[in-house]
TORSEVEX-814872 format. One record per residue (C-alpha): x, y, z. Coordinates in nm, 2 decimals. Layout:
<atoms>
+--------+--------+--------+
!      u !      v !      w !
+--------+--------+--------+
!      X !      Y !      Z !
...
+--------+--------+--------+
</atoms>
This chain:
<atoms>
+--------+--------+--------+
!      u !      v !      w !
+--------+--------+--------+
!   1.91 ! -16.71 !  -5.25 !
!   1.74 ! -16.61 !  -4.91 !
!   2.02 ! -16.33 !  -4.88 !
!   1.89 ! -16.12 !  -5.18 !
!   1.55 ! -16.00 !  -4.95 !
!   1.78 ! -15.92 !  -4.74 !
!   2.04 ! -15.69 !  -4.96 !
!   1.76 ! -15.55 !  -5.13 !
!   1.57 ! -15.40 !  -4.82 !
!   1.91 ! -15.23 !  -4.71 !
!   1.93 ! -15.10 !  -5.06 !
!   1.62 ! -14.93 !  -5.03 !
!   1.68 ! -14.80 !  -4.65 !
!   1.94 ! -14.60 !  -4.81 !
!   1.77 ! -14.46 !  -5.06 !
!   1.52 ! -14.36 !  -4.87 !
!   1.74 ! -14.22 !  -4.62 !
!   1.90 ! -14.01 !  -4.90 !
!   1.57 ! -13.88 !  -4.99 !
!   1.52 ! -13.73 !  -4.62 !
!   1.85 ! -13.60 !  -4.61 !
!   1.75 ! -13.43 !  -4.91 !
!   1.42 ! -13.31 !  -4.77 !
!   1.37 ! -12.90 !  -4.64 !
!   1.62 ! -12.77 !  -4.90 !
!   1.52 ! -12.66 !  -5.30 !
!   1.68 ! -12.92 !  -5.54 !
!   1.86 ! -12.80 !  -5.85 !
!   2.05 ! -12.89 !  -6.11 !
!   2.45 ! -12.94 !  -6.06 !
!   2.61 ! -12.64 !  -6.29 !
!   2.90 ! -12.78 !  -6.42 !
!   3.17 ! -12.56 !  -6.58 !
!   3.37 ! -12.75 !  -6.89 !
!   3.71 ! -12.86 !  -6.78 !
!   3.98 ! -12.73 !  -7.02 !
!   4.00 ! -13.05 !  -7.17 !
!   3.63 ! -13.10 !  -7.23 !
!   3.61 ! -12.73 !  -7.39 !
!   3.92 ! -12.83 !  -7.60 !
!   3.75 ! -13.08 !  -7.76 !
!   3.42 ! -12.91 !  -7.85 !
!   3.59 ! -12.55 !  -7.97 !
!   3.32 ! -12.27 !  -8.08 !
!   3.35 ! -12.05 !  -8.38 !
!   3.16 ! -11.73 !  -8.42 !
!   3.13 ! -11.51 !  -8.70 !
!   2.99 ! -11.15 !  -8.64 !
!   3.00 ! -10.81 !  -8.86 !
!   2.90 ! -10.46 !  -8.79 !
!   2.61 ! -10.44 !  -9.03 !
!   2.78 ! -10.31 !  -9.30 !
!   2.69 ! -10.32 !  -9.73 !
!   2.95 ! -10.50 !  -9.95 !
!   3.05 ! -10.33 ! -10.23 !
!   3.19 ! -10.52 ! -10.50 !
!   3.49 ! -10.31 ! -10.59 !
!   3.39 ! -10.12 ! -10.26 !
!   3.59 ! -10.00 !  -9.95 !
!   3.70 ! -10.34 !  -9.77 !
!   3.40 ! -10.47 !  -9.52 !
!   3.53 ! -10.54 !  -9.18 !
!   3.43 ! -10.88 !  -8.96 !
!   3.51 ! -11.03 !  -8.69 !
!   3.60 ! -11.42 !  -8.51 !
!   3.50 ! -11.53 !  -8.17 !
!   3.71 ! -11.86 !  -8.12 !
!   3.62 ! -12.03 !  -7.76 !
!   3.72 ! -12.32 !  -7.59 !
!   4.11 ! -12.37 !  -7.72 !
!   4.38 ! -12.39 !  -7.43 !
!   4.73 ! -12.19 !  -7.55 !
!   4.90 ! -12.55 !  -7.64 !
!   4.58 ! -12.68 !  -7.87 !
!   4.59 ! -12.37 !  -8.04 !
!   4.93 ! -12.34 !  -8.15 !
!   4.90 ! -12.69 !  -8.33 !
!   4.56 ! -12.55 !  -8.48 !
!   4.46 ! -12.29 !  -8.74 !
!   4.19 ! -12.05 !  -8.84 !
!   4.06 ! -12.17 !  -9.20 !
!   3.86 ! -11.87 !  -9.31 !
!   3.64 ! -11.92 !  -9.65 !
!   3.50 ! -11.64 !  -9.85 !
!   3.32 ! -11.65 ! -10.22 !
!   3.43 ! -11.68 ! -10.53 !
!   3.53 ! -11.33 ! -10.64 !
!   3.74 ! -11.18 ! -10.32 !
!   4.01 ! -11.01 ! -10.38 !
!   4.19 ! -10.99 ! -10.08 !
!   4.14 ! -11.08 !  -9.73 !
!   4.33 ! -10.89 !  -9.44 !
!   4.39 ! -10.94 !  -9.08 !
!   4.44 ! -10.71 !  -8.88 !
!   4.77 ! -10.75 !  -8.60 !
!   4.98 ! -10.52 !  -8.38 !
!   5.15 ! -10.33 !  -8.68 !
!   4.82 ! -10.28 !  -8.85 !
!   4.63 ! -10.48 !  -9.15 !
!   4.84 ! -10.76 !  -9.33 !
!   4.73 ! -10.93 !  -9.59 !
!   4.66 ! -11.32 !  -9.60 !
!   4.69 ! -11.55 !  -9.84 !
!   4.40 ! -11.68 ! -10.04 !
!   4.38 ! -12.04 ! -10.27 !
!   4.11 ! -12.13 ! -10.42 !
!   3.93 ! -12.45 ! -10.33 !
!   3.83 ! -12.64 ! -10.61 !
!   3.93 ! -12.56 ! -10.94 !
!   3.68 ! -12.80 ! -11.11 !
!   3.43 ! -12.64 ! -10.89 !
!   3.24 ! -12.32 ! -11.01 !
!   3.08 ! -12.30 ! -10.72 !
!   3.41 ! -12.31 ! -10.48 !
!   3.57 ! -12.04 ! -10.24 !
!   3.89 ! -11.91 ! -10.14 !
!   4.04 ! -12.02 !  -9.80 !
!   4.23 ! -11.83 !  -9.59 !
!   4.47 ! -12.00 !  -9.32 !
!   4.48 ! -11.81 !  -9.03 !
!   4.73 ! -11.92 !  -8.72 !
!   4.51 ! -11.91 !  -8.38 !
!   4.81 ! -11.84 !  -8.17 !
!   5.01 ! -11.56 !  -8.14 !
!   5.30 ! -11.49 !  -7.93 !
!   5.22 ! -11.85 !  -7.74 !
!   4.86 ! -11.72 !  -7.63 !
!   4.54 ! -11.85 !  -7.80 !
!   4.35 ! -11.55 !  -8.01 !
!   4.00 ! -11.56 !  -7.86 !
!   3.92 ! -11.26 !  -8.15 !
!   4.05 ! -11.24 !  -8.48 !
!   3.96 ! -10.92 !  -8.67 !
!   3.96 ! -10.95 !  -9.07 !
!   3.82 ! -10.78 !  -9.33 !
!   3.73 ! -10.85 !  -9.68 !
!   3.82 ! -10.64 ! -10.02 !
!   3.63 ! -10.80 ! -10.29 !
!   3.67 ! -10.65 ! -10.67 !
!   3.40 ! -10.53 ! -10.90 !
!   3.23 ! -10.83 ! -11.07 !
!   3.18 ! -10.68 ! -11.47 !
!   2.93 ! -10.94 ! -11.67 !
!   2.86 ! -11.08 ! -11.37 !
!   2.50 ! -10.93 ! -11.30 !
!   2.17 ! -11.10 ! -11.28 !
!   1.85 ! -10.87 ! -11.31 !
!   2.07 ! -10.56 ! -11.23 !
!   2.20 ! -10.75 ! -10.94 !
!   2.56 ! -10.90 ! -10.82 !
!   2.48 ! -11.28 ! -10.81 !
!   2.52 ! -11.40 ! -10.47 !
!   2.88 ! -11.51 ! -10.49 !
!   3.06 ! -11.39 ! -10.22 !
!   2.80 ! -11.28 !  -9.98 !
!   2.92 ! -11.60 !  -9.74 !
!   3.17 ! -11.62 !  -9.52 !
!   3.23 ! -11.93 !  -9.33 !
!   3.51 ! -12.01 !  -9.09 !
!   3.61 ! -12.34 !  -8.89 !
!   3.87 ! -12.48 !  -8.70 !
!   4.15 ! -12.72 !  -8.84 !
!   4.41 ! -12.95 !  -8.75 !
!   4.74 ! -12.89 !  -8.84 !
!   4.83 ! -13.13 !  -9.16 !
!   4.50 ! -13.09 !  -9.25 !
!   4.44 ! -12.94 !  -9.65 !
!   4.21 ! -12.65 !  -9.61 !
!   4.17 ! -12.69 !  -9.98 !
!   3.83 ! -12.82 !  -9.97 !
!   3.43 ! -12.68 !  -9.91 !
!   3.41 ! -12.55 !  -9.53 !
!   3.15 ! -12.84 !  -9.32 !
!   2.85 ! -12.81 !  -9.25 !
!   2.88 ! -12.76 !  -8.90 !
!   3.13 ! -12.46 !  -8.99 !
!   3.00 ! -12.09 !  -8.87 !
!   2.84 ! -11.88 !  -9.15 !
!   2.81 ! -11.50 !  -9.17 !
!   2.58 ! -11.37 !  -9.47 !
!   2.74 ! -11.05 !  -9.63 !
!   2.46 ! -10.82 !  -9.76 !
!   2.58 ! -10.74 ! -10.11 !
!   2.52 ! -10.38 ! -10.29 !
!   2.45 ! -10.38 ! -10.63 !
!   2.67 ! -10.06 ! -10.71 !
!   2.90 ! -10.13 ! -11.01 !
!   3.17 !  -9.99 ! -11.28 !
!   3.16 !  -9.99 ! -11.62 !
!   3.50 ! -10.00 ! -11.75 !
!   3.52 !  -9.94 ! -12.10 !
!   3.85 !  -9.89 ! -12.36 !
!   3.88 !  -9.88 ! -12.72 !
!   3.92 ! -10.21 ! -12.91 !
!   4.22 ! -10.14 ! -13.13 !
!   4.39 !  -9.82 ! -13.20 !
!   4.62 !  -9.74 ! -13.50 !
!   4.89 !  -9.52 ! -13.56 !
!   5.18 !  -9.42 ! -13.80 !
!   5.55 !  -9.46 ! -13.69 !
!   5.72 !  -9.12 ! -13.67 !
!   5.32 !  -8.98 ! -13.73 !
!   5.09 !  -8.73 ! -13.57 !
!   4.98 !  -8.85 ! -13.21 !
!   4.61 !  -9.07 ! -13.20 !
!   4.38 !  -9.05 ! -12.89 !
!   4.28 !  -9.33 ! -12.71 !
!   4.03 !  -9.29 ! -12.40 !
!   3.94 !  -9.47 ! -12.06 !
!   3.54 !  -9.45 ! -11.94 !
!   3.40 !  -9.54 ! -11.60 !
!   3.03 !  -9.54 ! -11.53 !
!   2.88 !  -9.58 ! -11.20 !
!   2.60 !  -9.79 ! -11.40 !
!   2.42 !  -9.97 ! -11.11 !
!   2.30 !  -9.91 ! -10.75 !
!   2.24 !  -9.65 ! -10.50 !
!   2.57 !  -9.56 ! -10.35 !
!   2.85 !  -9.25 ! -10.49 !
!   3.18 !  -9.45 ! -10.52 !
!   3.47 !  -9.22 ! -10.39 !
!   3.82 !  -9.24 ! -10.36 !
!   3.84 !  -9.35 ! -10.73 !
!   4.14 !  -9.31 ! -10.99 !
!   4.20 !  -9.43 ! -11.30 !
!   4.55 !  -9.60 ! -11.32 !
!   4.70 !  -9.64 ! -11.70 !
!   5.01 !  -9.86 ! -11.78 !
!   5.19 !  -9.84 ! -12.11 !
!   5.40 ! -10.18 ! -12.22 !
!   5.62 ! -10.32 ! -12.53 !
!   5.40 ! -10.55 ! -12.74 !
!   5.68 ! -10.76 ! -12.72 !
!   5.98 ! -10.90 ! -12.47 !
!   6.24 ! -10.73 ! -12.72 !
!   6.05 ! -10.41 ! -12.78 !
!   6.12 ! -10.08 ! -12.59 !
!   5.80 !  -9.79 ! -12.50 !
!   6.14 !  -9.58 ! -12.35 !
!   6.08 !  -9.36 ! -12.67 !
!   5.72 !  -9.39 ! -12.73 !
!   5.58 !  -9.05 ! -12.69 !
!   5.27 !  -9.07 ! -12.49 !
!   5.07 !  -8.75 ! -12.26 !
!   4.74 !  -8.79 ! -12.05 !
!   4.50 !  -8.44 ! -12.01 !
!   4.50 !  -8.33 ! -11.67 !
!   4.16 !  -8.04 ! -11.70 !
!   4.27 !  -7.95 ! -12.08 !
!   4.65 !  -7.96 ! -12.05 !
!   4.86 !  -8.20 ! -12.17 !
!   5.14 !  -8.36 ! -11.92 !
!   5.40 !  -8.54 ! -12.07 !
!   5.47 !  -8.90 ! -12.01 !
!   5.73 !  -8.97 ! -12.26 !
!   5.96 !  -9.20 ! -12.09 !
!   5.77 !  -9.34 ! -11.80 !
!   5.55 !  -9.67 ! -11.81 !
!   5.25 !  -9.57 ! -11.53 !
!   5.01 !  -9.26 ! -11.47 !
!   4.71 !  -9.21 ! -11.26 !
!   4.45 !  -8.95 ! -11.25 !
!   4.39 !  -8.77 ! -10.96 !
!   4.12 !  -8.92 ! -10.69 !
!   3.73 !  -8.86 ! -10.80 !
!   3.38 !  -8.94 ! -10.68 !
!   3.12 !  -9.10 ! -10.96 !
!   2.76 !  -9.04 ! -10.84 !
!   2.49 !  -9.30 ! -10.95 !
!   2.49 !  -9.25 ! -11.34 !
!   2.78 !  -9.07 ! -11.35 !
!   3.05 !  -9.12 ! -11.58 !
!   3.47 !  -8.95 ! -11.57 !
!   3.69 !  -9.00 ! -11.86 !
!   4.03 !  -9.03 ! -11.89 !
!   4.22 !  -8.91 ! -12.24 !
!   4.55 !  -8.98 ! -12.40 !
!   4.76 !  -8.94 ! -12.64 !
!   5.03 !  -9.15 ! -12.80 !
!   5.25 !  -9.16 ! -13.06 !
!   5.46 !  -9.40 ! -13.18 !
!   5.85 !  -9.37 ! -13.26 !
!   5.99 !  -9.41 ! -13.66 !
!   6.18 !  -9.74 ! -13.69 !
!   6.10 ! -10.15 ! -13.72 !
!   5.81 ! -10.32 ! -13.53 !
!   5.94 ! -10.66 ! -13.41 !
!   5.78 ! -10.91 ! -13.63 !
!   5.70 ! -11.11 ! -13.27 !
!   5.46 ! -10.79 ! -13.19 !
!   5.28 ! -10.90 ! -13.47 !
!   5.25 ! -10.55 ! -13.60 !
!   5.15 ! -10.41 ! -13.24 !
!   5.42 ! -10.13 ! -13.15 !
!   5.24 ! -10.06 ! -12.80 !
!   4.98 ! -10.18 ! -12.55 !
!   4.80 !  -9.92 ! -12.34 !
!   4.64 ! -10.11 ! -11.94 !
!   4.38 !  -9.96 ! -11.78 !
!   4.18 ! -10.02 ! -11.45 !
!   4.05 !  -9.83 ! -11.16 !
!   4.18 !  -9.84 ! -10.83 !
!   4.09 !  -9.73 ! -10.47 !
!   4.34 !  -9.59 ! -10.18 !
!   4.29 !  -9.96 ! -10.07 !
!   4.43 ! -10.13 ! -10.34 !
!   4.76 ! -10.15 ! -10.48 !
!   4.87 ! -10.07 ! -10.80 !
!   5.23 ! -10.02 ! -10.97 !
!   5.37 ! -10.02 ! -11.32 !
!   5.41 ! -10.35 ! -11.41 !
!   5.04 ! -10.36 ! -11.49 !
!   4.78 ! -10.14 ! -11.30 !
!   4.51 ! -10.34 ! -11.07 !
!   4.23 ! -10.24 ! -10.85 !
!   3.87 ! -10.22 ! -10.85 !
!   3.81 ! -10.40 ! -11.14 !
!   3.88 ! -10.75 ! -11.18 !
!   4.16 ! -10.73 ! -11.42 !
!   4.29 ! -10.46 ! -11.64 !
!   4.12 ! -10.38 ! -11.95 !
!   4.41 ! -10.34 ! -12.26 !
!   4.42 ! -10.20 ! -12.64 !
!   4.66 ! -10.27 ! -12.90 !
!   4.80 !  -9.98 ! -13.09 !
!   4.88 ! -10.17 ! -13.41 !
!   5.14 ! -10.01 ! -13.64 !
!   4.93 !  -9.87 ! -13.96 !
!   5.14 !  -9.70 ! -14.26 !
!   4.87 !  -9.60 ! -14.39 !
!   4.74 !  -9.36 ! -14.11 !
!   4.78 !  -8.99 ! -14.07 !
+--------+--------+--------+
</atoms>
């Protein structure tokens, strides 16, 4: 016991000798910069945008991901899970060869509030990707408006990093970084005739396409309305189905072919562009599988941005909006 005086007083020589050697200079604190492997383990996400509107059924809305603190081996066993609302309809990103598209599944089927997710590798030719560059294309939401606005949807984007192995498939956490889209209220009204009847071997019947700019402040350009004709049936044939769309009061011929488009146009607020054709249906049997149907006419509206093709036209609007042209002897 006597020798604990004695250890403490040298204890507390040096300390106060490392006080006066301290003495006569300013004291600050140590700034430390993360070791790789300390920065690897606390990775930062950023989400940023240039201020842009998003238009449902608009022009796609660029953003952007800061990613910090990966080194080039953690980030090739690591991905990018990108989360976006509940009506997007396509995400890009953009790489050496220009924008590609991603693919998108859909978190939580029993959940009508989930998102899609987006898997997006952070490596890329064995370097980490400090800056991804994405963009969203999100289609026009019909019957999906609340006082004359878009409800709030897919105005959040949310992105975080995750282990490889790990199912994306599920909400993004709360610590995830969040980017609030400002949504535009701008809107298409898409609007096709119900049914259409026709004689076989009659006179042609008209059917017509209508889109309204109904809603917001903003001229939508680059439109075009895209029509699709199909067989009401897998054993049915439109090959001689005699069918002509009015381009400025003439009549082009379509008889043979299965897809048309109108040329590009620009609807101001209010304003409204129709599309007109004409079809006729062949003499001989409707399939009894048709259930009396002898053709279906597909219309949507699309946008440079979005692509489109035969089989069944898509685009701005959500999905296509179809008409049955039901077989009537009684007609004409």
């Amino acid at each position: 016991m006597p020798r604990m005086p004695c250890f403490g007083a040298v204890f507390m020589l040096l300390a106060a000798a490392t006080a006066i050697a301290g003495c006569g200079r300013p004291q600050a604190s140590p700034a430390r910069e993360p070791s790789a492997s300390r920065a690897a383990s606390h990775p930062v996400v950023r989400l940023g945008a240039d201020g842009r509107t998003l238009i449902p059924g608009g022009p796609p809305l660029p953003f952007h991901v800061s990613v910090g603190g990966l080194t080039p081996g953690q980030a090739g066993h690591r991905y990018l899970a990108v989360y976006v609302g509940t009506v997007a309809d396509r995400l890009q990103v953009r790489e050496d060869k220009g924008w590609r598209d991603t693919e998108l599944s859909w978190t939580n089927e029993q959940d009508d509030n989930g998102e899609f997710v987006a898997r997006v590798p952070l490596s890329q030719g064995g370097k980490e990707r400090t800056r991804i560059d994405l963009r969203l294309i999100a289609a026009d939401q019909q019957n999906e408006y609340e006082n004359n606005r878009p409800r709030a949807s897919y105005d959040m984007v949310s992105a975080e990093i995750a282990q490889e192995g790990r199912d994306p498939a599920i909400h993004p956490t709360a610590a995830a970084a969040r980017l609030r889209l400002p949504v535009d209220a701008t809107h298409l009204t898409v609007t096709v005739p119900d049914i259409l009847k026709a004689a076989p071997g009659g006179p042609a019947v008209e059917w017509s396409v209508r889109v309204r700019n109904s809603a917001g402040e903003r001229t939508r350009s680059g439109l075009r309305i895209a029509v699709a004709l199909s067989p009401a049936s897998k054993d049915a044939s439109v090959q001689h189905v005699h069918w002509s769309i009015d381009r400025g009061g003439r009549w082009e011929d379509l008889t043979g072919r299965t897809y048309t488009e109108t040329d590009v146009f620009s609807l101001k607020p209010g304003a409204s562009r129709t599309a007109r054709i004409r079809i006729a249906l062949p003499v001989g049997p409707v399939p009894a599988s048709s259930g009396g149907v002898g053709a279906v006419l597909w219309a949507s509206v699309g946008a440079p941005w979005w692509p489109s093709g035969p089989d069944r036209p898509s685009g701005v609007t959500i999905d296509p909006l179809s008409t049955n042209v039901l077989t009537d002897p009684t007609a004409g």
